[in-house]
C-alpha positions as CSV (number, residue, x, y, z in Angstrom):
1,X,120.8,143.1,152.1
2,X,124.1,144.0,151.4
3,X,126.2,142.8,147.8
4,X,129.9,141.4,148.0
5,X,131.5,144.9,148.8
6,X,129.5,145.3,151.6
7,X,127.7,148.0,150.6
8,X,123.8,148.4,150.5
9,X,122.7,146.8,146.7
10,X,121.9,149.8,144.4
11,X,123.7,152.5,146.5
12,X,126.3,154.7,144.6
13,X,130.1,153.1,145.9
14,X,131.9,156.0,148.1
15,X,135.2,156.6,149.0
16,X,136.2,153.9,151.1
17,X,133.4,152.1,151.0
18,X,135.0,148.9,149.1
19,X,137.5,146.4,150.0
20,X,140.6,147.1,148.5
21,X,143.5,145.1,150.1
22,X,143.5,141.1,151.4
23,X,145.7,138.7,152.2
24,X,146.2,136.0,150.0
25,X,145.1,138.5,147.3
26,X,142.4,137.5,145.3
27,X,144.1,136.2,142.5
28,X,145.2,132.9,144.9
29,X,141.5,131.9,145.7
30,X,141.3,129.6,142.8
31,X,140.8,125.8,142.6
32,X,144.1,125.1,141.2
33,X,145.9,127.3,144.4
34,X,144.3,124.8,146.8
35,X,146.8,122.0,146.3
36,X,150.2,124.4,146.7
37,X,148.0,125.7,150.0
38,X,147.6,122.3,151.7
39,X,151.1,121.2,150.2
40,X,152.4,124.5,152.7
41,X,150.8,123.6,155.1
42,X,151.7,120.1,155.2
43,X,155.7,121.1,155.5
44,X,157.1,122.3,158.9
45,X,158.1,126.1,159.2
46,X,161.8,126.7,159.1
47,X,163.1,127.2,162.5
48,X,162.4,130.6,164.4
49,X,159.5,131.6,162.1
50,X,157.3,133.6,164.0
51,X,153.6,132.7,163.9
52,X,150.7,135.1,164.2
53,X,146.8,135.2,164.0
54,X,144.4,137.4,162.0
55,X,140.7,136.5,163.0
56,X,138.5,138.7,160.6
57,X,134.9,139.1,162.0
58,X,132.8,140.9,159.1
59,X,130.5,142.1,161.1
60,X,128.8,146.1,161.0
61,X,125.8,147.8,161.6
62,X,127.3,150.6,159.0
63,X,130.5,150.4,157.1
64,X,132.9,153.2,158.0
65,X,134.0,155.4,155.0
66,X,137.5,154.4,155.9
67,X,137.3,151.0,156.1
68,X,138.7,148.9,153.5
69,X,138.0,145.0,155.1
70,X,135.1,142.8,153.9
71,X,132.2,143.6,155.8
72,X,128.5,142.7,155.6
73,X,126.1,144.6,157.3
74,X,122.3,144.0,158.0
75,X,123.3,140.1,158.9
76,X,121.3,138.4,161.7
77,X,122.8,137.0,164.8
78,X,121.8,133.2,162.8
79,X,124.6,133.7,160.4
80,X,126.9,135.4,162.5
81,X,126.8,132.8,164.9
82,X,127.3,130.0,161.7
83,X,130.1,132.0,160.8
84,X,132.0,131.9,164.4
85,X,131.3,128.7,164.6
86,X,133.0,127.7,160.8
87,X,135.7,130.0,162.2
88,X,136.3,128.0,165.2
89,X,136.6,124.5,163.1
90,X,139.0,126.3,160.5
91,X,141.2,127.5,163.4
92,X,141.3,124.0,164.7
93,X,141.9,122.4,161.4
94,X,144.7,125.0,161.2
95,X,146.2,124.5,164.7
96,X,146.4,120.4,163.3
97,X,149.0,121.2,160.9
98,X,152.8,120.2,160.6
99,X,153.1,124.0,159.5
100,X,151.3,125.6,162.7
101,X,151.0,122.6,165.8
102,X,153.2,123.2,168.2
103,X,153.9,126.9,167.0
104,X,153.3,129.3,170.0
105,X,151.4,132.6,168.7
106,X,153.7,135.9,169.1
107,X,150.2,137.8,168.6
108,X,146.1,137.4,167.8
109,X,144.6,140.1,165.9
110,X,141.7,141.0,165.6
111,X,140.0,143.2,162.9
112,X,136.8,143.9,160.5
113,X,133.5,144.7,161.5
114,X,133.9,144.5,165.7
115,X,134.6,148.1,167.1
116,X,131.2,149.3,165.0
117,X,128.9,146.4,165.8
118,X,130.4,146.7,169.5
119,X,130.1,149.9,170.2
120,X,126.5,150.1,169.2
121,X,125.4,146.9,170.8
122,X,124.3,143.6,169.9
């Protein structure tokens, strides 16, 4: 099993094997950030705001040296399947919104773990 940085437990940390970067940084996944998070996105977007989507799927047989997402890998299809599904109910509480419904997307991007688990097969 893997530990939080996605890397095997007890194997030395190499370059690039740990997530660096994340948007909202870490700092904002407190309890107290909550409330100004659901106060957001209870207001309506100014007019003209572009809206895009970032799906993260976490997902890798290996992790790539130059990766710098949160990835897990050795995870069964069980919990990947648990985790699409969560992502499809947070998408559509999202969509709900005053600050997203309505919105039309300008782009979907995907990212994280899919080119690797792809491109070996599932």
């Amino acid at each position: 099993m893997t530990d939080k940085t996605g890397t095997s437990a007890g194997q030395p940390t190499e370059v690039g094997s740990v997530f660096v970067s994340n948007y909202p940084p870490y700092a904002s996944w407190r309890p107290d950030a909550v409330a100004e998070a659901v106060r957001i996105l209870a207001m309506p977007p100014a007019r003209g705001t572009p809206l895009g989507l970032y799906i993260h799927i976490p997902f890798c047989r290996v992790r790539c040296k130059f990766c710098y997402f949160k990835v897990y890998t050795e995870v069964d299809s069980s919990r990947i399947r648990s985790y699409l599904s969560g992502l499809s109910k947070e998408v559509e509480m999202l969509a709900a919104t005053p600050a997203v419904t309505g919105r039309p997307l300008q782009f979907i991007y995907f990212g994280g773990g899919t080119p690797p688990l792809s491109a070996q097969g599932s």
